[in-house]
C-alpha positions in Angstrom: -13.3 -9.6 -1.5 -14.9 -11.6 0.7 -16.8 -11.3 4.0 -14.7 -13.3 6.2 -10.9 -13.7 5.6 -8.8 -15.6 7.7 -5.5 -14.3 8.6 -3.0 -16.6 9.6 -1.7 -14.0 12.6 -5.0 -13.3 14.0 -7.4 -15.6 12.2 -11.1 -14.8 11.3 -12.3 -11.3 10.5 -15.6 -10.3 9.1 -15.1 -7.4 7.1 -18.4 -7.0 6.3 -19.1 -6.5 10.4 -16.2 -4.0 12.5 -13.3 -5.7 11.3 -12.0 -6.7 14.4 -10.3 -9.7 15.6 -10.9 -12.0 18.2 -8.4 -10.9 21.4 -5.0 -12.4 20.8 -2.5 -12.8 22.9 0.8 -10.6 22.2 3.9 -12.2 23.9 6.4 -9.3 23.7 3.2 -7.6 25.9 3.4 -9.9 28.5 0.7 -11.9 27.0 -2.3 -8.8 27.1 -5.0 -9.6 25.0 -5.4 -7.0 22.7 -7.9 -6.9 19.4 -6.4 -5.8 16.4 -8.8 -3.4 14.5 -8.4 -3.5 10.5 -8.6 -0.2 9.0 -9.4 1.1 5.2 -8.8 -2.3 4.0 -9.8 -2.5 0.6 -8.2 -4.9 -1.9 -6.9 -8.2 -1.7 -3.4 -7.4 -1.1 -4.0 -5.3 1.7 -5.0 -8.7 3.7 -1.7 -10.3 2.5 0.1 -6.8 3.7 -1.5 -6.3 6.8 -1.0 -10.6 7.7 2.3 -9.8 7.2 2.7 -6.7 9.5 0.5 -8.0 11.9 3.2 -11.3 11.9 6.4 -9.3 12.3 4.5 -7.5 15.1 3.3 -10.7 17.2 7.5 -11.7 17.1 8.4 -8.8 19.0 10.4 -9.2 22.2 10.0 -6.4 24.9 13.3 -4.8 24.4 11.9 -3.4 21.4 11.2 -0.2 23.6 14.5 0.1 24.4 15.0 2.1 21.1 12.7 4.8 22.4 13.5 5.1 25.9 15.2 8.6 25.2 12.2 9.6 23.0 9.8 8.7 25.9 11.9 10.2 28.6 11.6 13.8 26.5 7.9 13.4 26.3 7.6 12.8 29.7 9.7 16.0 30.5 7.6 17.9 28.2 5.2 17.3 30.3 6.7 17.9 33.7 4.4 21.4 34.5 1.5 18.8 34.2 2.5 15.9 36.1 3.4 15.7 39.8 5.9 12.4 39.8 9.4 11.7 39.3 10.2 9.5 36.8 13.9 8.2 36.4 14.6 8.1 32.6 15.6 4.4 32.9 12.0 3.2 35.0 9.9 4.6 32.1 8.5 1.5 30.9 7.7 1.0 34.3 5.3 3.9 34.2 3.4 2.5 30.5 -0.4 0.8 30.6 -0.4 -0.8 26.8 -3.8 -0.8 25.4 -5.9 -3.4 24.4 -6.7 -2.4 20.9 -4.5 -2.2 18.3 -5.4 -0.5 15.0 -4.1 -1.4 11.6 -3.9 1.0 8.8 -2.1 1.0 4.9 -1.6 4.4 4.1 -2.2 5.7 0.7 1.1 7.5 0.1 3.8 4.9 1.2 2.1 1.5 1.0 3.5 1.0 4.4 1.2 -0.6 7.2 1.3 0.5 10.5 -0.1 -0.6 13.8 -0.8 2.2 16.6 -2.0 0.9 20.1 -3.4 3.9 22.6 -1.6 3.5 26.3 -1.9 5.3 29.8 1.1 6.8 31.0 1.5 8.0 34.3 2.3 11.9 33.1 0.4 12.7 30.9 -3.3 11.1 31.9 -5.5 13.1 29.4 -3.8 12.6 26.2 -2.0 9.4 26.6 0.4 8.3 25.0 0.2 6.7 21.4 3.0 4.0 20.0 3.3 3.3 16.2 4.9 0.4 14.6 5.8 0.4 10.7 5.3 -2.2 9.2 5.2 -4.2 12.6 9.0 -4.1 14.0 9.9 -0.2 13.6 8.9 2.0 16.3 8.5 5.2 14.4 6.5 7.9 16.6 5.5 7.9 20.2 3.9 11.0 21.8 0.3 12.3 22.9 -2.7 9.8 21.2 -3.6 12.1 18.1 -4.3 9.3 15.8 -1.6 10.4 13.0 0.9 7.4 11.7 3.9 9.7 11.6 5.0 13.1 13.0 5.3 13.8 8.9 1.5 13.9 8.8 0.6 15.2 12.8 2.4 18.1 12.2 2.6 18.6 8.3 6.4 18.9 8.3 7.5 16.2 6.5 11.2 16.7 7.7 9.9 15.0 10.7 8.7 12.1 8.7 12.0 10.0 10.6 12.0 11.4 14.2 10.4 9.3 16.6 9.2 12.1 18.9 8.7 15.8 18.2 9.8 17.8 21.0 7.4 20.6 21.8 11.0 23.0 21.5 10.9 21.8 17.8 7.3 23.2 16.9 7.6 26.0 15.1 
């Protein structure tokens, strides 16, 4: 593979160097610049794959987060011993600090590639709160930044491969 590829959603990467793009602007963010950091990308159709996820991603309109509202409202009362605001459940976006890095990442198992961007959220300020997008356009876990792609693989359950948000209630 080369050094240098140039992706038609982000442009020039050097592979060889941190595999990072230049900032691009992400509409459905209100514009933030954000880099997009290219993980364990390793053959030639992982460019084409991540392009393409990185494409779906850029077309987003903001009312994508309306699908996790609920699943963001029941972090956010997970965390209610910790935090000393009152959130209503429908000014939680409101309460959101998206981060400027975005990192891309095929995993091994599913072929799927997923983008996971670290924000601030208002009640939980030491662990964050981590988004995931599969394959660009489906939310598929929020919750506390841990770095995992799915719940499947944070908590090594994989019946909670399709749930958006683990409760802490559910933990077993």
């Amino acid at each position: 593979m080369n050094k240098k590829i140039n992706f038609e959603s982000i442009g020039e990467v050097d592979l060889s160097g941190d595999c990072t793009s230049k900032p691009i602007s992400v509409p459905f963010l209100k514009d933030k610049l954000v880099i997009f950091n290219l993980e364990y990308l390793f053959e030639e159709s992982d460019v084409i794959d991540f392009d393409n996820a990185i494409k779906v991603f850029l077309k987003n309109k903001y009312d994508i987060f309306d699908s996790i509202i609920e699943p963001l409202y029941e972090y956010y009362q997970d965390n209610l011993e910790y935090s000393n605001i009152d959130i209503e459940k429908e000014n939680i976006l409101n309460h959101i600090q998206f981060g400027n890095v975005i990192n891309v990442e095929k995993r091994e198992y599913d072929k799927k590639v997923y983008l996971s961007f670290e924000c601030e959220c208002d009640w939980e300020r030491e662990h964050g709160l981590q988004i995931v997008f599969k394959e660009g356009n489906i939310i598929n876990k929020i919750g506390p930044y841990d770095g995992y792609l799915t719940n499947a693989s944070a908590y090594g359950n994989k019946e909670f491969d399709d749930i958006i948000y683990v409760k802490s209630s559910d933990i077993k």
